[in-house]
N, C-alpha and C positions, 0 to 999 in steps of 0.2 A: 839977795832974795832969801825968804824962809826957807829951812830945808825941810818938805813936807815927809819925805820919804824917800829912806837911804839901807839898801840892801847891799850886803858884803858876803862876800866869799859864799856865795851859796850851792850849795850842793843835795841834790834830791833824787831821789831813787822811784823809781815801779816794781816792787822786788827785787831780784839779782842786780834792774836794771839803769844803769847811773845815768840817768839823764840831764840833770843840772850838772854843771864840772866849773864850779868858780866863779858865779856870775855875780857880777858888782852892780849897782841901779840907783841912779838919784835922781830925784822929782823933787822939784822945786817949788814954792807955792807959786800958780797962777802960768806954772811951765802945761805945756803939749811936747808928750812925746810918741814917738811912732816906735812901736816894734815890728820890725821886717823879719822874715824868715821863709824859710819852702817849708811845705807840712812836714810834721817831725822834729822838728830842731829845737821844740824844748819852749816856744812861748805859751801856751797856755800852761806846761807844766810852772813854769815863771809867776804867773799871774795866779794859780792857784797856791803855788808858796806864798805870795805876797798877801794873802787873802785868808791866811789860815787851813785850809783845805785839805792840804799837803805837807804834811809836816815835814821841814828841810831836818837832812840828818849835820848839819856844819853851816857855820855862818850865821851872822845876825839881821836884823831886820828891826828898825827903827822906824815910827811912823809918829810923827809931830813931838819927837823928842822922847817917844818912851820903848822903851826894847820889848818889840813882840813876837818873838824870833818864836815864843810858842804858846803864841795866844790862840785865843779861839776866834771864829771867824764873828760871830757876835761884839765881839770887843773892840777886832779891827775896824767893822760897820760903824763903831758909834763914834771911834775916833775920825770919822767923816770920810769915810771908802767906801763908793757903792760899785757895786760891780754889775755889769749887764752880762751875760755870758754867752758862748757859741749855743746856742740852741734857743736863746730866751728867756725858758724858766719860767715862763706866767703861770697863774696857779688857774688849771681850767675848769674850774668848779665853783670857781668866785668870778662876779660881775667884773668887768673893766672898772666900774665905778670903788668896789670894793678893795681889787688889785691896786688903786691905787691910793686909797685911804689907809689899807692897814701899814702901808711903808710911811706913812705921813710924818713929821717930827720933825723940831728945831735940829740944825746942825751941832757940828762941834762947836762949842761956845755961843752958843744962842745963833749961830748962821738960819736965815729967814726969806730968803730971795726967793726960791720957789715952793708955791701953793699950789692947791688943785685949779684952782682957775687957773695961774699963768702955764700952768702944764696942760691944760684943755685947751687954750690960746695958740699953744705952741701946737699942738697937735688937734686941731681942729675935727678931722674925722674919728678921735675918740668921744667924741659928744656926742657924736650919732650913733655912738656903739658904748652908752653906759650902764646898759640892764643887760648886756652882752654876755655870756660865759668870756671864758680865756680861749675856751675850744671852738667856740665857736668864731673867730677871728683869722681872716688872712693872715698871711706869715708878715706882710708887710706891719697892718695892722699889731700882730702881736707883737715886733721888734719894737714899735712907738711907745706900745704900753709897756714894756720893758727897761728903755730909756724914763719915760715918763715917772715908773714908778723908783726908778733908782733917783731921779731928781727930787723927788717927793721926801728924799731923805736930808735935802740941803745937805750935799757933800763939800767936802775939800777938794777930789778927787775922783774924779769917776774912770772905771776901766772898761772899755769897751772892747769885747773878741771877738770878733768877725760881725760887727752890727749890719753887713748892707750883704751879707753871704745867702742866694739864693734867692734875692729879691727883684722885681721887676725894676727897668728903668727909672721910672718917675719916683717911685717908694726908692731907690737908691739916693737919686737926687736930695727928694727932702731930706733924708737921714744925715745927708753932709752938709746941711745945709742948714739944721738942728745942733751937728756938732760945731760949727762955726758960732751959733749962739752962742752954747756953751762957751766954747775958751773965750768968748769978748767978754761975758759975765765974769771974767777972773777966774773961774773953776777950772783946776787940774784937769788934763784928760792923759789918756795912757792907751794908743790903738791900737789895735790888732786888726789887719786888712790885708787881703789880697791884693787888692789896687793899690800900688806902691807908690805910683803918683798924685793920687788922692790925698795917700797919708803926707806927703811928702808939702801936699800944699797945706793941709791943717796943722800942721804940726811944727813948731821951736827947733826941737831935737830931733833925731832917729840915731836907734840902734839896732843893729845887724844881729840876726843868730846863725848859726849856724853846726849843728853837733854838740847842742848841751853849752854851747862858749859865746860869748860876746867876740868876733871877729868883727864887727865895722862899725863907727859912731860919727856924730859930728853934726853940725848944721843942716839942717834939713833944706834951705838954697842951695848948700853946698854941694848937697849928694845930688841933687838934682839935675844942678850943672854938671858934674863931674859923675857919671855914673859905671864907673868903673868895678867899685867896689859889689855895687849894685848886679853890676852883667857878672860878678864872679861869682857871687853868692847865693842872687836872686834866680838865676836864667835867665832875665829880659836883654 
């Protein structure tokens, strides 16, 4: 398989505070991988190095063959990475309709699979909500158009950090059920979740955090059946 995205020796700071300490990462084209951890241990600070956000002080970062170990996060976007992030980030001052027309645009290399239709399709209860604000939208609601509007950019590669965190049952449901689309479309996913067995079933891969370090990886069947690494690292 293509190598979509291959991070080496990464190391990232909060001030004083080192929070990445060496972490190596490869995404595959058309791979699902799960990031596990307990809060703390350094995956979002992960995904925001990966994403330009964060500027790593050590270590490279490769995304479809080109080194953007210090790019900006515009650059990484266009190389076909959309990121959904822990909170959502919709703009609540523009319509649903709007949110999700200004992210619109071919992929990398002309990639075309999702429109505003197939993203109204998929998320149905955003068509009853497209003269909407952003603020004026459910949390479920605004996670959809979040997703939605990160697919609206035909990615390679979509990151999702806690897409189902604080949401009711049923709006949980769809969202994993949305990311199953996804990975059958061939699109990269890369998750951050609480529910470990969720990720565990969507996902090719999983890697462990734990204190800044990559401590566990491997098959995501595998951890499943064998969850040892899991009870050491996770608490389940």
């Amino acid at each position: 398989m293509k190598r979509l995205l291959e991070a080496r020796d990464i190391h990232a700071y909060y001030g004083a505070s080192h929070i990445l300490q060496g972490v190596d990462l490869t995404i595959q084209a058309g791979e699902s991988i799960g990031l596990l951890g307990r809060n703390g241990m350094g995956k979002t600070t992960l995904i925001r190095s990966l994403m330009g956000l964060l500027r790593s002080k050590q270590g490279t970062i490769h995304i479809q063959g080109k080194d953007c170990s210090q790019a900006n996060p515009h650059s990484i976007a266009r190389l076909g990475i959309a990121y959904v992030p822990e909170g959502r980030g919709v703009f609540p001052n523009l319509s649903v309709k709007e949110n999700l027309l200004v992210s619109a645009r071919k992929g990398h290399k002309g990639r075309q699979e999702w429109d505003y239709e197939r993203v109204l399709h998929t998320f149905p209860r955003l068509s009853e909500r497209l003269q909407h604000g952003g603020q004026q939208l459910s949390g479920g609601e605004q996670q959809m158009l979040s997703i939605g509007r990160a697919l609206m950019t035909n990615p390679d590669l979509i990151i999702l950090d806690e897409a189902t965190e604080g949401l009711a049952p049923l709006i949980i449901a769809e969202i994993w059920q949305t990311i199953a689309t996804i990975r059958a479309t061939g699109v990269s996913t890369l998750i951050v979740d609480r529910n470990y067995r969720q990720v565990l079933a969507h996902t090719d891969r999983c890697v462990v955090m734990n204190k800044g370090r990559i401590v566990s990886q491997g098959l995501s069947q595998e951890l499943a059946e064998n969850s040892q690494a899991l009870t050491q690292h996770l608490g389940v």
